[in-house]
Structure formats: structure tokens, C-alpha cells
Phi, psi and omega in degrees: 000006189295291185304005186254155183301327182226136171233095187262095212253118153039042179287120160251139168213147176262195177188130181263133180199075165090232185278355168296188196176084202276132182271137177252288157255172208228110178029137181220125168230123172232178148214148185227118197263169168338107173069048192208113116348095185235103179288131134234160214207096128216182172337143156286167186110339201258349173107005191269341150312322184276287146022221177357316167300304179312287151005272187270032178029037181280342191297134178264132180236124343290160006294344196262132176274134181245116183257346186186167150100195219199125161246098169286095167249143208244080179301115184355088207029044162227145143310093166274146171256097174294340204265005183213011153293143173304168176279338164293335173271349163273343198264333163243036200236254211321183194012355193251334182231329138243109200277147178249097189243109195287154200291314182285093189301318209294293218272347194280307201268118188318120156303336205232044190192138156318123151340308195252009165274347189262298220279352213236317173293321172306333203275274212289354165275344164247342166242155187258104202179120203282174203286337193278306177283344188274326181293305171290337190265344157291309157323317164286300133009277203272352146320302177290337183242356185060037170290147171284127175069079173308313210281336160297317187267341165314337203229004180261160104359152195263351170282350171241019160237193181261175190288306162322330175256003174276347165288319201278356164242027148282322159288334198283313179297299176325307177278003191285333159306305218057050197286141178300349150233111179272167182211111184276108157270105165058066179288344207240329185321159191012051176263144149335165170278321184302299205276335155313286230283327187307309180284326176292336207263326201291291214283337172282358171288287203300290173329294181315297164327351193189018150068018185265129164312150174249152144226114177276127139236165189190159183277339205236109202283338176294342184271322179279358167335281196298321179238030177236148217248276216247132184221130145238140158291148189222128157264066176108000218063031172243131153263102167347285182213148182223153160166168167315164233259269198321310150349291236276332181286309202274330184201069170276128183292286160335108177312323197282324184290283176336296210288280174345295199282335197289303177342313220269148161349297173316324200281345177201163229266185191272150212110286240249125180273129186281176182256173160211167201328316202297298186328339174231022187248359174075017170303168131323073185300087173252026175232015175212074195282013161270125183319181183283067192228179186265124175295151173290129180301148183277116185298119180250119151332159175254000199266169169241154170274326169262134157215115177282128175227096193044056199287109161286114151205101183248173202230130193264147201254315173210152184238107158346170163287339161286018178092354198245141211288147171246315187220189214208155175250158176230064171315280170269084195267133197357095159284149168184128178195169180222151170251078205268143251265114179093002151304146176234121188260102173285135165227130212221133169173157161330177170264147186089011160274359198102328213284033162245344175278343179290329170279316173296331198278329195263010166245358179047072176253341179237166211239142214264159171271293197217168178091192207225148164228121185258120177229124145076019191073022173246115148309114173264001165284339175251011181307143184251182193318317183320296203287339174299338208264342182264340179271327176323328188290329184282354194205121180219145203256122189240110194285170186298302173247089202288335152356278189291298175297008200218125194274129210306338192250057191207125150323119206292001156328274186296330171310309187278336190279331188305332176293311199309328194313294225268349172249003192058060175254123189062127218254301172270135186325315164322335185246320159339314168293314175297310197309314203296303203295335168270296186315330165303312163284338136352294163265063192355085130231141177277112204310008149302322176310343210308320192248029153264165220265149170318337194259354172287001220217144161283180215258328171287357162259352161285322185269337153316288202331315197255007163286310168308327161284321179291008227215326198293336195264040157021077139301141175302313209230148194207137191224122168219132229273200085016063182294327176230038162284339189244027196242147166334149158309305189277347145324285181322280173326323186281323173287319179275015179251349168272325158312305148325307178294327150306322181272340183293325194276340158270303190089028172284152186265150179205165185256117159216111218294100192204138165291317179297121136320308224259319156292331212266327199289327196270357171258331236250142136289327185222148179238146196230063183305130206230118184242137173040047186049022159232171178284111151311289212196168206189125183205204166274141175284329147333297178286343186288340184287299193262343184220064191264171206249277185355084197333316192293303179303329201302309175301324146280352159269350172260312162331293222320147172305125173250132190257104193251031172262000000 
């Protein structure tokens, strides 16, 4: 293992939580040679992330215990052992020799400091080199990763740019040392298809350009397709299966590796119940309990239930000094589509196209500039509080972030019980409590869960938790937000074969709001592509997926990751 840059020898770690003791990896070996790419690819949950962290000694002890094993990098021509280095030598190790790009930009990046003052601080902490030049070489930088108006994004805040470019200046940091390993944590997660392709294309440029090693990680074996040498799986804290790229796609040894590639949406048509992991590890299945069989097509109306009419909501972008708007964002511009009743509509576009004001705009949670929203023969832009509070029980939002919607010192009990509360549905606590505890079984969680707290739930038991709140008042119309963007596959597969099972057993008509294609073709009747706050293109989901006309779709189906082996 003397040639390689990095060595990851028989890592064990624990994690302590009073007298317990959960082992996270189980002897772990990795090796990462000089200008070689390394996928590591499971679930959260499988350790790959603690990995990495273990790495740069970011894991906090205690909790976590390093019980065995020897991490090496093997540093002009001397061998260090991170895992028994001081804290000065890991402190000129990080960002100078090893580099980091964290899954989360938001939480990663100083709120309260500039984009080019934190990527400027990465320079002069590690190089001897004044505030002028370290200023030109972050430009240069964010030039290099391609941000628009670097001299501009130099000087913004990490709340006033989008998540794709707050990614491109956690790279930008990452890259400024010029370090010999880089370590991509989820870099791409709930990213556009465009701006993933954008960022892959970026970080295999920047390797080649500077001989440096990768280490990818990710939940999704189709995004390292293209720029892993080499991939490993991790299961449980365990690695599974290891082997070149072209292998682990043409002949995977493993059921969980089979279980990864088989999982994702693309692989079957709409209809077809996706599988998911226990199916193919012989487990218990309690989170996808219905066999493998095909839904019945869903009975589409001939009336439309929804009708959208030359629809507006625009936001103002600069005002004078007397206050008064000059110019304008035109987030939703003279919009028009209809929805017919059992229908499932995909509304699909980059973030900043509109289509989540769009959807807020048709429950009027955001307040329209112009046009008509028609549901059930009600304008609701001209509805007043009554008729808006009575049509609300009928039209429901299964939000982006189940986290963030579920208020953390509220019981998810009482959390799922609250719509009843708040429409006077069942006059006693008692039967309140039951409808919640069937739904809670419903979406496979267990009425035990009825009185824990949100931060107690995994990311994929949150979003049952807010499906099940939008879902208990058995609504007509359903609008859901990017539900399953930031979630593992077979997490995804379990949420859309519940959706499904759900709209068979209600019958609701719904909107569902996603960047992926590859989810919205495999869920959607109709698909609706939303450019700059207007409708691009509008089809069949098939045909828009497989023959779209439009230059704007072409492009976002040709982004999608393609596995072409």
C-alpha cells in the first residue's frame, strides 16, 4: 500500500450514548492511489460519511471512539498517521493537503461573512500571502468554478446566492490550497440535473488539471457513474462489495448493490411498484409492505379540477429612494394549464423557475400580481377567509423539507392531529387520536412513534410523518413540493410506491413539483417544464421524457446521469 496517497487500515469506531455502544464502521479499508477517483456509494446510515469525517479527525470524541485501525497519508515521501497526529499537524493537513466539500453549503458557510472573505480566509490560513492577492486569486477561483459575476458573488452573502453556487464556493474553498485529496461529501444532493452535471464536470476538470485524487461520496450509483475509477459499497458500516466502476454496473456481486442500481425510478415504467432494499436482502419488509404488483391506472376525469389563467406573481427587485418599485422578479409570468380531476401533473424546471411559487400561489400561501385560479368552481384569489378556510381542508401541501415544516417541540402525534384540530374534525380526543395512530400505520410507522419528538426520526420517517399530516383530512387536491429530492433511493422508491398506494386508496388529484425527470416521468400523466417563470413545454409524460421538443427539455434530459455501461 506504500504507493498510495491514502490508507484506510482496519477502522473501527463506536459512537457512546450513555451505557450503550453503537459500532458505526466495522474494520473499514480503503486505499486511494495518486489521481484515482474513489466512489464510496450506500444509504445514509451505511458509514460513509463518518468515513470521510474520520479522515480530517472532524468526528467529536466522545462520542465517537476510535477503537482500531491506522489512517495514512503518505505526504512527501513521510508517512503520517492521522489518527495519532496532534492537533498543529492536522490543522496544517486540513484544507492544504486535504481538502473538504460538505454535503450542506447553508450550514457549511459563515452566514455572516461574504463569499469571498471565507474562500479568502481558506488562502491566508494556509498561504503567506497578503489580503490583495489572496483577493485576486478567490476570483480567480470563483472564475475557475464558474460562478456568474465572480467580482459580484465576491462580495454577497451565502443567503443571497442559489444552492448551486453556494456549492461552487465550498469548491472554490476546497480548491484554493490546491490540495492533493479532495473529499466530495454528497456535493450534488437536491441539486438541478443541470448544475449536478455542471459540478461533475467541474471537479473531474479540476483533478485532471492538478493530478489530485477524489474521494466521492454518495447515495446514488448512477451520479459517480461517469467519474469513479473505482466504487465502493458500504452497508451497515460495512464494506460489501469493492471493484472498478464498469464491474460494479456490468456484474454487482451483492444483493444491496443489485438493490442500489434496480431501486432507482428510471429503471420502470409508470405503474410498476419500484422495489426496494429488504426485497432484495431477504429482511423483514416493514417499510414496503405490499408485494411487488402493478397499480391499477388511476380514473382521470373529463372535467378539469384545477384551472390556472394567465397567472402572475411577480416580486420587486429594486425600489427608489422614495420606495417605489422600479423593477420587478417575474417568478410566475402569465402562466395557464388545467388539471383534471385524478389526475397526476409533474411540474419540472431548474430552482428559480418558479414552479414552488407556483404551487404556493395555487393554495394561496403566496399572494398572486394577476390572473385567476379556479378549484371546484371557486376563484380563490378573489375567495375570502371563510371560503379560503373551508376549501383548505380539500387542498394540501406535502412540503420540501419535512424537518423544517414540523415544529420541533410538538409531538408528531400531536403534529399529525392538528389539521383535525384546526377543521373541527371528530369532536373527541379519543377518536382523534385513533384516526392519527391509523395513519401513522398507514404510512408503515408504528403507533409507538405517536409521542416523539422530530429530531428522533430519520429524513425518510419525517417525510411519512408530513405525508400523513397532509393526507389524514383525505383531500381531493394534493400539491407536493420536491418530496423525495434529498432522499437515498430506495428511501425514494418507498415514498413514491406510498404515494402511490395512497392516491389508489383516496383518489386525489395532485401536483408533483420535482427537478428529477426521471421521478416526475415515472410518477406524472402529464408532464408541465417551467422555464424562467413561464411554461416551456407541456405533454404526455412519456412523450415529453423520451421526445421533447424543446431545446430547454433537451437539455435537462440530457444532464440526467447516464449509465452506459
Amino acid at each position: 500500500m506504500s504507493n498510495a496517497l491514502l490508507s484506510i487500515n482496519n477502522l473501527r469506531v463506536s459512537f457512546s450514548n450513555g451505557n450503550e455502544k453503537n459500532t458505526a464502521l466495522h474494520n473499514i479499508t480503503i486505499e486511494v492511489k495518486k489521481g484515482e477517483t474513489v466512489a464510496v456509494v450506500g444509504e445514509s446510515g451505511s458509514g460513509k460519511s463518518i468515513t470521510s469525517l474520520a479522515v480530517l479527525q472532524l468526528l467529536p470524541s466522545p462520542p465517537a471512539n476510535f477503537e482500531s485501525g491506522e489512517i495514512i497519508l503518505n505526504n512527501d515521501n513521510e508517512s503520517i498517521d492521522l489518527l495519532h497526529a496532534n492537533n498543529k499537524i492536522i490543522r496544517t493537513i486540513r484544507g492544504k493537503k486535504i481538502a473538504m466539500i460538505f454535503q450542506e453549503p447553508m450550514s457549511s458557510l459563515n452566514p455572516v461573512i461574504t463569499c469571498g472573505k471565507q474562500v479568502m480566509e481558506a488562502i491566508t490560513t494556509h498561504q503567506t500571502i497578503s489580503a490583495q492577492a489572496a483577493k485576486i486569486k478567490t476570483i480567480e477561483l470563483f472564475k475557475q468554478v464558474q460562478l456568474p459575476n465572480p467580482e459580484l458573488i465576491f462580495n454577497r452573502y451565502p443567503h443571497e446566492i442559489s444552492g448551486g453556487q453556494k456549492q461552487r464556493v465550498m469548491i472554490a474553498m476546497a480548491m484554493s490550497c490546491e490540495p492533493e485529496l479532495l473529499i466530495c461529501d454528497e456535493p450534488t444532493t437536491a441539486l438541478d440535473v443541470t448544475v449536478q452535471k455542471n459540478i461533475l464536470e467541474l471537479i473531474n476538470n479540476l483533478k485532471q488539471q492538478n493530478n489530485m485524487s477524489v474521494i466521492f461520496i454518495s447515495h446514488d450509483l448512477s451520479v459517480v457513474a461517469e467519474i469513479a475509477d473505482r466504487i465502493i459499497v458500504m452497508y451497515k458500516g460495512k464494506i460489501v462489495e469493492e471493484n472498478i466502476t464498469k464491474e460494479i454496473f456490468i456484474n454487482p456481486q451483492h444483493a444491496y448493490t443489485q438493490a442500489l442500481l434496480q431501486c432507482r425510478p428510471s429503471k420502470h415504467l409508470k405503474g410498476e411498484r419500484l422495489p426496494v432494499v429488504s426485497d432484495f436482502l431477504g429482511e423483514k419488509n416493514t417499510e414496503n409492505k405490499l408485494p411487488i404488483v402493478n397499480y391499477k391506472k388511476s380514473e382521470i376525469g373529463n372535467e378539469p379540477i384545477l384551472s390556472v389563467k394567465n397567472l402572475k406573481v411577480y416580486f420587486p427587485a429594486k425600489k427608489n429612494f422614495l420606495g417605489k418599485t422600479q423593477s420587478f422578479i417575474k417568478a410566475v409570468d402569465d402562466v395557464s394549464f388545467e388539471v383534471k380531476e385524478g389526475e397526476t401533473i409533474g411540474l419540472v424546471g431548474e430552482s428559480g423557475c418558479g414552479k414552488s411559487t407556483l404551487g404556493r400561489t395555487i393554495l394561496r400561501l403566496i399572494d398572486a400580481t394577476e390572473g385567476s385560479i379556479i378549484y371546484k368552481k371557486n376563484d380563490l384569489i378573489k375567495a375570502d377567509n371563510v371560503t379560503l378556510k373551508a376549501l383548505r381542508k380539500d387542498m394540501q401541501l406535502i412540503f420540501q423539507d419535512p424537518y423544517s415544516s414540523l415544529n420541533p417541540r410538538m409531538k408528531i402525534g400531536e403534529a399529525i392531529e392538528e389539521p383535525l384540530l384546526v377543521h373541527n374534525i371528530f369532536s373527541s380526543a379519543k377518536t382523534r387520536k385513533e384516526k392519527v395512530i391509523e395513519w401513522l400505520e398507514k404510512v408503515n410507522l408504528s403507533a409507538n412513534f405517536y409521542n416523539r419528538y422530530p429530531h428522533e426520526f430519520s429524513g425518510g420517517q419525517r417525510q411519512r410523518i408530513v405525508i400523513a399530516r397532509a393526507l389524514i383530512m383525505q383531500p381531493s387536491f394534493v400539491i407536493c413540493d420536491e418530496s423525495v429530492a434529498a432522499l437515498d433511493v430506495s428511501m425514494q422508491a418507498q415514498i413514491l410506491n406510498l404515494l402511490n398506494d395512497l392516491k389508489n386508496e383516496i383518489g386525489f388529484t395532485n401536483i408533483f413539483i420535482s427537478h428529477d425527470l426521471s421521478v416526475v416521468r415515472y410518477i406524472s400523466d402529464r408532464i408541465i417544464v417551467m422555464h424562467k417563470g413561464k411554461i416551456e413545454e407541456e405533454g404526455n409524460a412519456e412523450t415529453v421524457y423520451n421526445n421533447p421538443q424543446k431545446a430547454y427539455t433537451q437539455k435537462l434530459i440530457e444532464s440526467i446521469p447516464q449509465i452506459k455501461f
